[in-house]
Residue frames as qw, qx, qy, qz and C-alpha x, y, z in Angstrom:
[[0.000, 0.891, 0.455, 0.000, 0.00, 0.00, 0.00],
 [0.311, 0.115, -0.279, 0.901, 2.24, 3.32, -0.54],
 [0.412, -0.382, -0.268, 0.782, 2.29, 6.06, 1.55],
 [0.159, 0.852, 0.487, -0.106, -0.67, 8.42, 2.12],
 [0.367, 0.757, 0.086, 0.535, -0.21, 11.98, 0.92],
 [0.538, -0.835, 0.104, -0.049, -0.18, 13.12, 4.84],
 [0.908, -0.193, 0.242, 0.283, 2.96, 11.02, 5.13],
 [0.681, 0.401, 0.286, 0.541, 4.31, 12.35, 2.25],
 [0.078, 0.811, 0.082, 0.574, 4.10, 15.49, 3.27],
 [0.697, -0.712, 0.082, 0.009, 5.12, 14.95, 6.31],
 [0.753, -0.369, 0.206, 0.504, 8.47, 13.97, 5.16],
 [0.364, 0.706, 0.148, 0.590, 8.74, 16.67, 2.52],
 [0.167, -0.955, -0.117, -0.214, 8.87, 18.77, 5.44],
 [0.559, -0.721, 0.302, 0.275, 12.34, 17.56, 6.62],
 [0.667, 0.375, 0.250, 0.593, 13.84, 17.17, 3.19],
 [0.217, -0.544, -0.183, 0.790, 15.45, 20.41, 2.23],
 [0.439, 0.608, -0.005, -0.662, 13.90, 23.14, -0.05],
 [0.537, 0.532, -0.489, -0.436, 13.24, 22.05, -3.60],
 [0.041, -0.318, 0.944, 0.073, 13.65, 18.18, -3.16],
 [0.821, 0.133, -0.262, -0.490, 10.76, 16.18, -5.06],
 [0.676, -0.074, 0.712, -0.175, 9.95, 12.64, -3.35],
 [0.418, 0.253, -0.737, -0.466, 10.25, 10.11, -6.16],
 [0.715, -0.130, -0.649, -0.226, 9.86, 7.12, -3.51],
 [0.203, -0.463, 0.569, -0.649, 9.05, 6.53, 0.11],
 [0.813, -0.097, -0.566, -0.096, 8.57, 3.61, 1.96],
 [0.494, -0.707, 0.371, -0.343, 8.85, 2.60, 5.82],
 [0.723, 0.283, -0.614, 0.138, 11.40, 0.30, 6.80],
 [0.808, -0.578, 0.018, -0.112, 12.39, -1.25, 10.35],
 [0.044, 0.753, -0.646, 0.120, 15.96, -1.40, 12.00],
 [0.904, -0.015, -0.426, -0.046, 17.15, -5.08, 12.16],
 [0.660, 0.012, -0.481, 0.576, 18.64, -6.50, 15.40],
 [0.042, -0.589, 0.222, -0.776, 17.67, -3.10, 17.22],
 [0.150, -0.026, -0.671, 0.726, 16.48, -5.07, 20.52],
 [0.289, 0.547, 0.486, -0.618, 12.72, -3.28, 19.93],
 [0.466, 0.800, 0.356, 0.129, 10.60, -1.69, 17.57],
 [0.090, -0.643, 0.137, 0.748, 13.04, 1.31, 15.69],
 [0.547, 0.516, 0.560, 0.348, 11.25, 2.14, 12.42],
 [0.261, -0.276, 0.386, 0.841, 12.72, 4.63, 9.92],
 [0.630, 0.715, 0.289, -0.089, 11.16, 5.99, 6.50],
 [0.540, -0.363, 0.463, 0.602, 13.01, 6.17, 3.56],
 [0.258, 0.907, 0.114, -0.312, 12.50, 9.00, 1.18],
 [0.412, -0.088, 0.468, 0.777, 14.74, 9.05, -2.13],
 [0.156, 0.888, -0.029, -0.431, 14.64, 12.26, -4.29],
 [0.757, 0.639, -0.032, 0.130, 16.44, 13.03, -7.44],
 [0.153, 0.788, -0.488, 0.342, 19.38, 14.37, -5.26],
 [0.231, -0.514, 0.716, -0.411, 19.52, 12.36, -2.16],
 [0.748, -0.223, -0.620, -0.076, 18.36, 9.02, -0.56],
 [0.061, -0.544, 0.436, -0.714, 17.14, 9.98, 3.18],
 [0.475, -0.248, -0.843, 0.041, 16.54, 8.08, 6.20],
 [0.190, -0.488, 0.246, -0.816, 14.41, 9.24, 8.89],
 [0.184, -0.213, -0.878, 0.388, 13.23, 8.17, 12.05],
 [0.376, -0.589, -0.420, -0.580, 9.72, 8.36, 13.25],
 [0.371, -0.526, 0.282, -0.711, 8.24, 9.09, 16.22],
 [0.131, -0.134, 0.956, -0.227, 8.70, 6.12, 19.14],
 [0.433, 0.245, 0.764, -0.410, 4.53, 5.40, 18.69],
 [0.564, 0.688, 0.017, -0.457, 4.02, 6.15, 15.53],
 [0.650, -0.008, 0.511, 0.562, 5.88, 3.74, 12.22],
 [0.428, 0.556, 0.423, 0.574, 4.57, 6.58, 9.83],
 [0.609, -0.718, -0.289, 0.172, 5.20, 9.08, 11.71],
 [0.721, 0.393, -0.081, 0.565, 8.57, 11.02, 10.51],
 [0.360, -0.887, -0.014, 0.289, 10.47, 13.32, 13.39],
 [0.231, -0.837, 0.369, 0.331, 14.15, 13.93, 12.33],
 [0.451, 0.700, -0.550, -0.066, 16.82, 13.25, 9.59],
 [0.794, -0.545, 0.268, 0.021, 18.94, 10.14, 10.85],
 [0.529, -0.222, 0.607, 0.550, 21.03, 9.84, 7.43],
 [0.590, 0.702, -0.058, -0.396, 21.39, 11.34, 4.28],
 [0.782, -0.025, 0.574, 0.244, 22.60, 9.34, 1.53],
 [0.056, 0.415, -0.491, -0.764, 23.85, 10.71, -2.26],
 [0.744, 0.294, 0.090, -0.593, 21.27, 9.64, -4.96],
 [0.825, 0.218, -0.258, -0.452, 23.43, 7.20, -6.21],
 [0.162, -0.249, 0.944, -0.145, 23.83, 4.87, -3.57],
 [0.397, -0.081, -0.838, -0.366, 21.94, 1.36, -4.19],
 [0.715, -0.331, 0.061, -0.613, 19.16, 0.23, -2.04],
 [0.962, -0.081, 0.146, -0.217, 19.47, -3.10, -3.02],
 [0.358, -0.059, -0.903, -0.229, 20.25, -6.02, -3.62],
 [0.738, -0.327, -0.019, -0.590, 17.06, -7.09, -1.65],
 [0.206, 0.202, -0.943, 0.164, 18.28, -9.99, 0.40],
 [0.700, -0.321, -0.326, -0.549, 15.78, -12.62, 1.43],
 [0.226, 0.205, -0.843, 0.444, 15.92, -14.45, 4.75],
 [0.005, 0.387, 0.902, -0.191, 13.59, -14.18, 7.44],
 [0.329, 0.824, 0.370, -0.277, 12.02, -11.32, 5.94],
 [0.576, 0.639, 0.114, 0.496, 13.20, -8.91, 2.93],
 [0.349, -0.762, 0.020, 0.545, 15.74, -6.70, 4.48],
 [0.623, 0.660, -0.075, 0.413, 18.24, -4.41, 2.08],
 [0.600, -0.383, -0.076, 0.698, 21.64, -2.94, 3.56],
 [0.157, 0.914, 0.088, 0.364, 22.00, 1.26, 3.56],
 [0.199, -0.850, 0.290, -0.392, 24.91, 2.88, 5.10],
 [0.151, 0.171, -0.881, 0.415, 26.25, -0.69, 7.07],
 [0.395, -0.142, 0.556, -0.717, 23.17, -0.59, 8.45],
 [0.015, 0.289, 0.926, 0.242, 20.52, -3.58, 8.01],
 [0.395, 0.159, 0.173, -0.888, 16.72, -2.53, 7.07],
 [0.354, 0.195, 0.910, 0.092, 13.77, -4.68, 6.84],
 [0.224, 0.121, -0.403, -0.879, 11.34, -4.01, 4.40],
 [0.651, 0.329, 0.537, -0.423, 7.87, -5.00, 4.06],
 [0.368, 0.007, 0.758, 0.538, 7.12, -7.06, 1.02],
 [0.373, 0.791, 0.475, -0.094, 4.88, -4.90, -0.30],
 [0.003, -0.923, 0.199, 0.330, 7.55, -2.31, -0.38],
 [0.547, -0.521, 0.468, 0.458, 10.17, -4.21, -2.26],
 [0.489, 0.664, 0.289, 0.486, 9.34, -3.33, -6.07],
 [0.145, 0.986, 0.040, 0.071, 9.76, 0.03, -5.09],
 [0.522, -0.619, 0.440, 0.388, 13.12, -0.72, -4.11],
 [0.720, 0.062, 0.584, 0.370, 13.78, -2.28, -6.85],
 [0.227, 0.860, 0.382, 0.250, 11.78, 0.46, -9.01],
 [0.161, -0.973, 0.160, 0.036, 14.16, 3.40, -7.55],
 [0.530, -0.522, 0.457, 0.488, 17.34, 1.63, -8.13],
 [0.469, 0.296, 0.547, 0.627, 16.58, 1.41, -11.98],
 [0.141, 0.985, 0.061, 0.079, 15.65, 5.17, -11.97],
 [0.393, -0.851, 0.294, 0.189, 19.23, 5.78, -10.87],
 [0.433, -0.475, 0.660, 0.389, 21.07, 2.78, -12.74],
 [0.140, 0.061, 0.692, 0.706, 19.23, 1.84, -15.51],
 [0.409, 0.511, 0.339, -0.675, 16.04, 3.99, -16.61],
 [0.226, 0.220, -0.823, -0.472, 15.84, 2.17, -19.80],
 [0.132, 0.046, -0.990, 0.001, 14.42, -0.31, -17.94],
 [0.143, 0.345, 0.610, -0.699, 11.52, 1.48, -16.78],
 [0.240, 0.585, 0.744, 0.215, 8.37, 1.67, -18.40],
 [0.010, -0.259, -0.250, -0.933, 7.03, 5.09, -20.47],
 [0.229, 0.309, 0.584, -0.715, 4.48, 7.02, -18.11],
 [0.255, 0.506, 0.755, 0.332, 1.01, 6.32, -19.85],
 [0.088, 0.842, 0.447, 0.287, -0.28, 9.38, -19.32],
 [0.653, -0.173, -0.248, 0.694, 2.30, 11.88, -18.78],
 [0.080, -0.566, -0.212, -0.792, 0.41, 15.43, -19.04],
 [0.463, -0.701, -0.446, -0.308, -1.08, 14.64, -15.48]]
């Protein structure tokens, strides 16, 4: 299911000026001992992680890493759930979310591969 518009705007609001959300998606910290979920917000410049709020997974409070646009997400690694490595760090992913990984590294490495927007005027 992506990520309402609230949401989206919510993390637009810690991105800095002028940075257009391409893809955003909530991910969980692996090994963290508890619940520490993150959102991850990639732009045409950057690839940002943020942390949410301790009761909230959608929820975005502060920056926790910024990342250059063209580091990788993936490989998606499967195990007991779909995680991807960012920074050293491990991040699960929900399997709903893991085209869009996939779908944001080939904007970056190979946009060939991506399909032509049907109805690009909207």
């Amino acid at each position: 299911m992506p990520v309402t518009a609230a949401i989206r705007g919510r993390c637009r609001a810690l991105l800095p000026p002028g940075e257009d959300i391409h893809y955003v998606f909530p991910v969980t910290l692996v090994r963290s001992g508890g619940v520490a979920n993150y959102m991850i917000v990639v732009t045409g410049r950057s690839i940002t992680v943020l942390a949410t709020k301790v009761f909230s997974r959608y929820e975005p409070a502060a920056v926790w890493a910024t990342y250059p646009r063209h580091t990788r997400l993936g490989p998606v690694r499967f195990g007991a759930g779909p995680t991807i490595e960012l920074g050293g760090t491990v991040f699960e992913v929900d399997d709903e979310y893991v085209a869009v990984v996939g779908a944001a590294d080939a904007e970056a490495f190979a946009p060939g591969d991506l399909p032509k927007d049907p109805l690009p005027d909207l």
